[in-house]
KOLMAR-150647 format. One record per residue: x, y, z of N, C-alpha, C in turn; residue in one letter; residue number from 1. Coordinates in steps of 0.02 Angstrom, whole numbers, plus 32768, in hexadecimal, padded with zeros to 4 digits. Example, Ala and Ser with C-alpha at 12.3 -4.5 7.8 and 13.67 -1.06 7.14 Angstrom:
// KOLMAR-150647
@n_u = 8294&n_v = 7EE4&n_w = 8186&ca_u = 8267&ca_v = 7F1F&ca_w = 8186&c_u = 8294&c_v = 7F5B&c_w = 8186&res = a&n = 1
@n_u = 8282&n_v = 7F90&n_w = 8162&ca_u = 82AC&ca_v = 7FCB&ca_w = 8165&c_u = 8285&c_v = 8002&c_w = 818A&res = s&n = 2
END
This chain:
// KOLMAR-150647
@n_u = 802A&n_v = 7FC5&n_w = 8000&ca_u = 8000&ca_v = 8000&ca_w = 8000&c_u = 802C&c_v = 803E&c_w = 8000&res = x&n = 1
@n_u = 8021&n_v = 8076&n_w = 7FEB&ca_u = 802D&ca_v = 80AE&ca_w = 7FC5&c_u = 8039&c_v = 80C6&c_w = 8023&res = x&n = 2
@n_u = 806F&n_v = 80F7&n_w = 802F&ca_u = 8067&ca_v = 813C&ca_w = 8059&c_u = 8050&c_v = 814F&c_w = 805A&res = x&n = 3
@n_u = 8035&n_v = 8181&n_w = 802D&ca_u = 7FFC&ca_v = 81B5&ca_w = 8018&c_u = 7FC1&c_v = 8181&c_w = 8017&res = x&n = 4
@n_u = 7F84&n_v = 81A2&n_w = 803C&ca_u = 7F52&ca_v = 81A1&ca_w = 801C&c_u = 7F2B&c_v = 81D1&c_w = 7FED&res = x&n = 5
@n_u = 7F04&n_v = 81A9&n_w = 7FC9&ca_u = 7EE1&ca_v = 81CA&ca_w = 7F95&c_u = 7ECD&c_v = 821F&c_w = 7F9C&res = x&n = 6
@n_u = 7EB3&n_v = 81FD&n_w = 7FFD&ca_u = 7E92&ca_v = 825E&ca_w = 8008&c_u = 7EC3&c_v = 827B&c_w = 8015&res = x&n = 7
@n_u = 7EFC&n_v = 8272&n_w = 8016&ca_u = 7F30&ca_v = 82A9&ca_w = 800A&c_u = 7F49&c_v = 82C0&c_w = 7FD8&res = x&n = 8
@n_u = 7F3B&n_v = 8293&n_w = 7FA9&ca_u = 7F6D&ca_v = 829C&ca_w = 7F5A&c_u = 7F2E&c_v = 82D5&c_w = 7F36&res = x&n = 9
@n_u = 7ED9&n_v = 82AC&n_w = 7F55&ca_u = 7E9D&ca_v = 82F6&ca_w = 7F39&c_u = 7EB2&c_v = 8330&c_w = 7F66&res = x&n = 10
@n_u = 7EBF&n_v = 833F&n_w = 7F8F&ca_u = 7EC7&ca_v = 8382&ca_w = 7FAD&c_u = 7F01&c_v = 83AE&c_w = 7F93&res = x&n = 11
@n_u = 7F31&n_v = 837F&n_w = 7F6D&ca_u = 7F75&ca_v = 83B8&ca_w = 7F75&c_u = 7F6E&c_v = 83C0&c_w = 7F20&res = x&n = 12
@n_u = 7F1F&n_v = 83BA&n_w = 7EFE&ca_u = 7F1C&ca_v = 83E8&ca_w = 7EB2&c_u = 7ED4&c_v = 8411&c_w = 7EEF&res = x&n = 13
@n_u = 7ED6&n_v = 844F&n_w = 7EDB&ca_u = 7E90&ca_v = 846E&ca_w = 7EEA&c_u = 7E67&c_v = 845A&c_w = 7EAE&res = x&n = 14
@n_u = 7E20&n_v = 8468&n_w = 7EC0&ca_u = 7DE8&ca_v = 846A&ca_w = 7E9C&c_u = 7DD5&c_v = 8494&c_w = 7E78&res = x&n = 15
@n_u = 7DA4&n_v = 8493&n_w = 7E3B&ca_u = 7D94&ca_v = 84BA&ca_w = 7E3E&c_u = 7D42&c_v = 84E1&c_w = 7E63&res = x&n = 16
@n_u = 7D6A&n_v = 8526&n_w = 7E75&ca_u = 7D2A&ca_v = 853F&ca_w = 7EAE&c_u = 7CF0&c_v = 8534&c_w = 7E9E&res = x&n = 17
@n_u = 7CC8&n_v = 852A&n_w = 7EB8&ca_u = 7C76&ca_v = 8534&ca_w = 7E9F&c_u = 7C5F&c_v = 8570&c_w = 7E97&res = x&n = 18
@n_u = 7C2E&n_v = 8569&n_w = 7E56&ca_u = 7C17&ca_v = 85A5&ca_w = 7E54&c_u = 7BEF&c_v = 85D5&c_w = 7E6E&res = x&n = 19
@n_u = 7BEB&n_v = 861D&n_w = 7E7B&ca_u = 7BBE&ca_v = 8620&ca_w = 7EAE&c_u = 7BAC&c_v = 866A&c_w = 7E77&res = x&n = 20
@n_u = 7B8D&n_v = 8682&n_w = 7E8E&ca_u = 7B6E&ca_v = 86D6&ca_w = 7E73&c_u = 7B9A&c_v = 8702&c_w = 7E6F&res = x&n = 21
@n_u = 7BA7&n_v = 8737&n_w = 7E61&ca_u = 7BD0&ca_v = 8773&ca_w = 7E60&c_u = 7BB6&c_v = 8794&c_w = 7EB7&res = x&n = 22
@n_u = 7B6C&n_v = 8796&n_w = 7EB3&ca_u = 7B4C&ca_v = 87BF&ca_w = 7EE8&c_u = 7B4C&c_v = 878C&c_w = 7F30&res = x&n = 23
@n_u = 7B57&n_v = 8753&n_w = 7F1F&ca_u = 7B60&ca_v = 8716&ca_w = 7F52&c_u = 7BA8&c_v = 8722&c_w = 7F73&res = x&n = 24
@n_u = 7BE9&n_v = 874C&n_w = 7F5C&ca_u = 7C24&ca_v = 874B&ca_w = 7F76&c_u = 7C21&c_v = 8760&c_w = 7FB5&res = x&n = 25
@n_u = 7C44&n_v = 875B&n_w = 7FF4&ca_u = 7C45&ca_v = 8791&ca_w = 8033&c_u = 7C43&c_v = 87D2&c_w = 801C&res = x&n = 26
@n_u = 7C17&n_v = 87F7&n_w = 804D&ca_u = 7C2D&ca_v = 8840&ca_w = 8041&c_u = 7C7A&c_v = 885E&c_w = 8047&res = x&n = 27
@n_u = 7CA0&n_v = 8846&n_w = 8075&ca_u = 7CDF&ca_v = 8854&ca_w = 807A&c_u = 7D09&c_v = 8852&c_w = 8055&res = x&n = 28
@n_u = 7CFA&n_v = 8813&n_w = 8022&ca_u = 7D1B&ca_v = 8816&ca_w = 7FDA&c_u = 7D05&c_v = 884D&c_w = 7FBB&res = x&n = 29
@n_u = 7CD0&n_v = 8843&n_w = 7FA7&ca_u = 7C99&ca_v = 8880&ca_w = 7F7A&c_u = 7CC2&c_v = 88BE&c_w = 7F84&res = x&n = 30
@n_u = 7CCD&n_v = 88CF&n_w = 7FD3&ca_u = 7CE0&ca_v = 8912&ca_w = 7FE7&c_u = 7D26&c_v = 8921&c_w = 7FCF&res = x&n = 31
@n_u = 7D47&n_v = 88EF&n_w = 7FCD&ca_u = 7DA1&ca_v = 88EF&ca_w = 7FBA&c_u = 7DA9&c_v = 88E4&c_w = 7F61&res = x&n = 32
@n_u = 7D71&n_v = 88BB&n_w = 7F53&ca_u = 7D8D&ca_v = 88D6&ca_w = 7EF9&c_u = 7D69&c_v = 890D&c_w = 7EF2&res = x&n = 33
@n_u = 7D2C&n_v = 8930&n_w = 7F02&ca_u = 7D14&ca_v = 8974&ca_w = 7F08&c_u = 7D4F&c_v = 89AB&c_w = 7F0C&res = x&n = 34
@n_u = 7D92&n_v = 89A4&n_w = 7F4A&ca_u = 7DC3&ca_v = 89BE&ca_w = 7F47&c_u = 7DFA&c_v = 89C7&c_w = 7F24&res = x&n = 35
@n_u = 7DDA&n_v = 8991&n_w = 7EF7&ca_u = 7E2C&ca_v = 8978&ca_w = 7ED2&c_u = 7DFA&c_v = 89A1&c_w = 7E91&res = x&n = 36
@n_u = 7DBA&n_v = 89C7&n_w = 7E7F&ca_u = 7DA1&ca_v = 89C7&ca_w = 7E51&c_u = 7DA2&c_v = 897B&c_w = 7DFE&res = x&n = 37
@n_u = 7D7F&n_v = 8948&n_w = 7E3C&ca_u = 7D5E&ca_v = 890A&ca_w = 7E24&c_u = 7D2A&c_v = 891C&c_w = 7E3B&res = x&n = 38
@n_u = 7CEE&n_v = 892E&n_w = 7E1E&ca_u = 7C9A&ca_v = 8927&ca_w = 7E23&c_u = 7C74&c_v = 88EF&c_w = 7E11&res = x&n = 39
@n_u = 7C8D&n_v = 88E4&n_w = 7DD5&ca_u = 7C64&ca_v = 88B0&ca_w = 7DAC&c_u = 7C79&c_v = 8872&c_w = 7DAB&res = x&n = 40
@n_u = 7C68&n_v = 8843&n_w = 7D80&ca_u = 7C7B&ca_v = 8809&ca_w = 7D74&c_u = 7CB9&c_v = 8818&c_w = 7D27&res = x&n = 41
@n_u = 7C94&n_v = 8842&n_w = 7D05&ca_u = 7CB2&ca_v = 8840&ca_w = 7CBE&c_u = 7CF2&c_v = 8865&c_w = 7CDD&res = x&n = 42
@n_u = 7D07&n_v = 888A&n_w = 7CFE&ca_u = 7D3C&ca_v = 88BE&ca_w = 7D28&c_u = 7D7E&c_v = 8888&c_w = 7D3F&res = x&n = 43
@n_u = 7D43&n_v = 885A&n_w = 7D62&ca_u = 7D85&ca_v = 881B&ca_w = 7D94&c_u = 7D9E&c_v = 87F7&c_w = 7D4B&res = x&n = 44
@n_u = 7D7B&n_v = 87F1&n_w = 7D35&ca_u = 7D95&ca_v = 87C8&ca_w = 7CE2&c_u = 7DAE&c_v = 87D7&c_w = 7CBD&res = x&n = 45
@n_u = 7DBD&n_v = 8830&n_w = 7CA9&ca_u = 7DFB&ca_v = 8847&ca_w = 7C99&c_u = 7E39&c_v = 8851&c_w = 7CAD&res = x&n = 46
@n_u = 7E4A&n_v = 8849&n_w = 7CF0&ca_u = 7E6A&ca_v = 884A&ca_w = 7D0C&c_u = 7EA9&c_v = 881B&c_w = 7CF0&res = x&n = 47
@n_u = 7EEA&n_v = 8822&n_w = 7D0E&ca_u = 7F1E&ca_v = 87E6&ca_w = 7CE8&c_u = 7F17&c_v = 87BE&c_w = 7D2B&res = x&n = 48
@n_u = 7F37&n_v = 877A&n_w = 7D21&ca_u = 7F36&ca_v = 875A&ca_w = 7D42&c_u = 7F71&c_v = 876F&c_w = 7D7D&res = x&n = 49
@n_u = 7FA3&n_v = 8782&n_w = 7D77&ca_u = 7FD2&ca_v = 87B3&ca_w = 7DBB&c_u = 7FB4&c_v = 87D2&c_w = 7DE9&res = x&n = 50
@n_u = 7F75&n_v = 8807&n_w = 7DAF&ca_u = 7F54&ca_v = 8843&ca_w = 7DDB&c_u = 7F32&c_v = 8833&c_w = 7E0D&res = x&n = 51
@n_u = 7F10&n_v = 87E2&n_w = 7DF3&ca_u = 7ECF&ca_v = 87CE&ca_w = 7E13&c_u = 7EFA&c_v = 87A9&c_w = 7E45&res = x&n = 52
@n_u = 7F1F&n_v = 878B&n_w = 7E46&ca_u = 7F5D&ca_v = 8765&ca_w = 7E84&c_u = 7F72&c_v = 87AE&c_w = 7EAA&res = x&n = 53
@n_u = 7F7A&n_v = 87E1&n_w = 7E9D&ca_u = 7FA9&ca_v = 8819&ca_w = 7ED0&c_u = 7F68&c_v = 883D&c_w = 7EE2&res = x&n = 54
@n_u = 7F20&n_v = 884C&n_w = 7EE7&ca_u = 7EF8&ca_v = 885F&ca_w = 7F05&c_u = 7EF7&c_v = 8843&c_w = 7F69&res = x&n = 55
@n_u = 7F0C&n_v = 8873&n_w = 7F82&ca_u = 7F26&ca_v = 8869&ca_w = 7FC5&c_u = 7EE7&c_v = 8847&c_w = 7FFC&res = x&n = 56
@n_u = 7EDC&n_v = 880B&n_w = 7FFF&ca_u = 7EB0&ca_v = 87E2&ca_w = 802F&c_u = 7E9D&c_v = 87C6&c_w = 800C&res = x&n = 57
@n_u = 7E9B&n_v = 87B2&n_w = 7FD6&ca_u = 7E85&ca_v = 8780&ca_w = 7FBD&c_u = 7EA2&c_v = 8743&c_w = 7F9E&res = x&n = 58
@n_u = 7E85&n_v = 8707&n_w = 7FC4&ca_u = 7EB9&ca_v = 86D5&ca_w = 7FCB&c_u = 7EA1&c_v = 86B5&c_w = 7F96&res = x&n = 59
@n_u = 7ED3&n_v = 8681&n_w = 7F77&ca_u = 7EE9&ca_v = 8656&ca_w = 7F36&c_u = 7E95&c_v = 8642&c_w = 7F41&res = x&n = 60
@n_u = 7E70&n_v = 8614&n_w = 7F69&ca_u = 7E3F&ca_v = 85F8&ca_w = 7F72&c_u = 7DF9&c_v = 862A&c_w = 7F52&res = x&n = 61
@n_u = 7E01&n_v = 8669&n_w = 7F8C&ca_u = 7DD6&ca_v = 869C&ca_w = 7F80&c_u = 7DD5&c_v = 86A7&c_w = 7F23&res = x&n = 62
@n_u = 7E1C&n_v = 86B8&n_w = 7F08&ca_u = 7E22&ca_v = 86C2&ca_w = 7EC4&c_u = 7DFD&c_v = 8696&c_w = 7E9C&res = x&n = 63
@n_u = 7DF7&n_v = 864D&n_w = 7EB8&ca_u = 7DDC&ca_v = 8638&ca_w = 7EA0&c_u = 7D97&c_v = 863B&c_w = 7E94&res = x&n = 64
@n_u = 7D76&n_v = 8631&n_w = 7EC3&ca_u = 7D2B&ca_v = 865E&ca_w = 7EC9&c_u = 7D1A&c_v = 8681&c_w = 7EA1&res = x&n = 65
@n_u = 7D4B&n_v = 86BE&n_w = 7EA2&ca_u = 7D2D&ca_v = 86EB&ca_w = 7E92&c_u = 7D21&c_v = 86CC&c_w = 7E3D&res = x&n = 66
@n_u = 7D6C&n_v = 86B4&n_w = 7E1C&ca_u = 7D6A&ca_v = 869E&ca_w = 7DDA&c_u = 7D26&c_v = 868B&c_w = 7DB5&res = x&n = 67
@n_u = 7D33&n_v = 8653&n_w = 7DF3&ca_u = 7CDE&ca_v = 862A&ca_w = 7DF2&c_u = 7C9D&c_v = 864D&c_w = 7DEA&res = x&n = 68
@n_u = 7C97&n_v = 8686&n_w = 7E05&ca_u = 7C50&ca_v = 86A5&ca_w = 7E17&c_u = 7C5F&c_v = 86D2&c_w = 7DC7&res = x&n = 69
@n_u = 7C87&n_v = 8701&n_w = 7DBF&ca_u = 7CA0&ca_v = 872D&ca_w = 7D88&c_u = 7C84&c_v = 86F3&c_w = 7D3F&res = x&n = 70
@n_u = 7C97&n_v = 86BE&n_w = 7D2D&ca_u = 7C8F&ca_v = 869B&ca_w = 7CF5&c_u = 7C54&c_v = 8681&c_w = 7CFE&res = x&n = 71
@n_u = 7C1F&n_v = 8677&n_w = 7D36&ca_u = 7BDC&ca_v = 865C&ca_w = 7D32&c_u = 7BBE&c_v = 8690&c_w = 7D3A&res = x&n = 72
@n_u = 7BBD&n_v = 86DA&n_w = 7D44&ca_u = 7B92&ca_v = 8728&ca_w = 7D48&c_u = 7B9A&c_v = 8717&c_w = 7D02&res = x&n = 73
@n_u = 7BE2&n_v = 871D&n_w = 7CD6&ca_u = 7BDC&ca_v = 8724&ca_w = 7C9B&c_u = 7BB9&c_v = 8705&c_w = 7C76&res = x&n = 74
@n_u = 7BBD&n_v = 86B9&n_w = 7C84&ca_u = 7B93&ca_v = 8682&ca_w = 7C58&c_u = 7B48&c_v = 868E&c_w = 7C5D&res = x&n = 75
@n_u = 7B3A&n_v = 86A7&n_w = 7C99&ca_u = 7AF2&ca_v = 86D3&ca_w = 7C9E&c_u = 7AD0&c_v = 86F9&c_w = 7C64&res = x&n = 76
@n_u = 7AF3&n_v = 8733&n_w = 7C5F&ca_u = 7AEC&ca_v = 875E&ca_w = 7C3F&c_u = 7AEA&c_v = 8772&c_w = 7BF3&res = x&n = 77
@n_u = 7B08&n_v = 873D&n_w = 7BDE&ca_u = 7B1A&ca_v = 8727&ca_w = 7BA7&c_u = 7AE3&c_v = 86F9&c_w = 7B84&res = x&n = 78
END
């Protein structure tokens, strides 16, 4: 038998986040890309991928989220 188990070898790729709403995010996020002048969904999605990593509190995970919520507002709308 293997060292590793399986549920360790799934934990050390992340997922991808689930999707949730744009308007579903914490307000605290909301409030910090508001600061960073990110409003929208189409806003977080222009962004480069650096900019959206160096936005200050928001962690790799959160980024993800947000990704997540930004590409399903869009698929919305569309």
């Amino acid at each position: 038998m293997s060292p590793r188990s399986t549920n360790a070898i799934s934990r050390s790729r992340p997922e991808e986040a689930p999707a949730c709403a744009w308007d579903d995010l914490p307000v605290s996020i909301l409030q910090r890309l508001a600061s960073e002048n990110v409003r929208t969904p189409a806003d977080w999605l222009a962004l480069s991928r650096p900019r959206r990593a160096g936005i200050f509190g928001i962690t790799p995970i959160m980024r993800r989220t947000i990704d997540a919520a930004a590409k399903a507002s869009a698929e919305q709308s569309a």
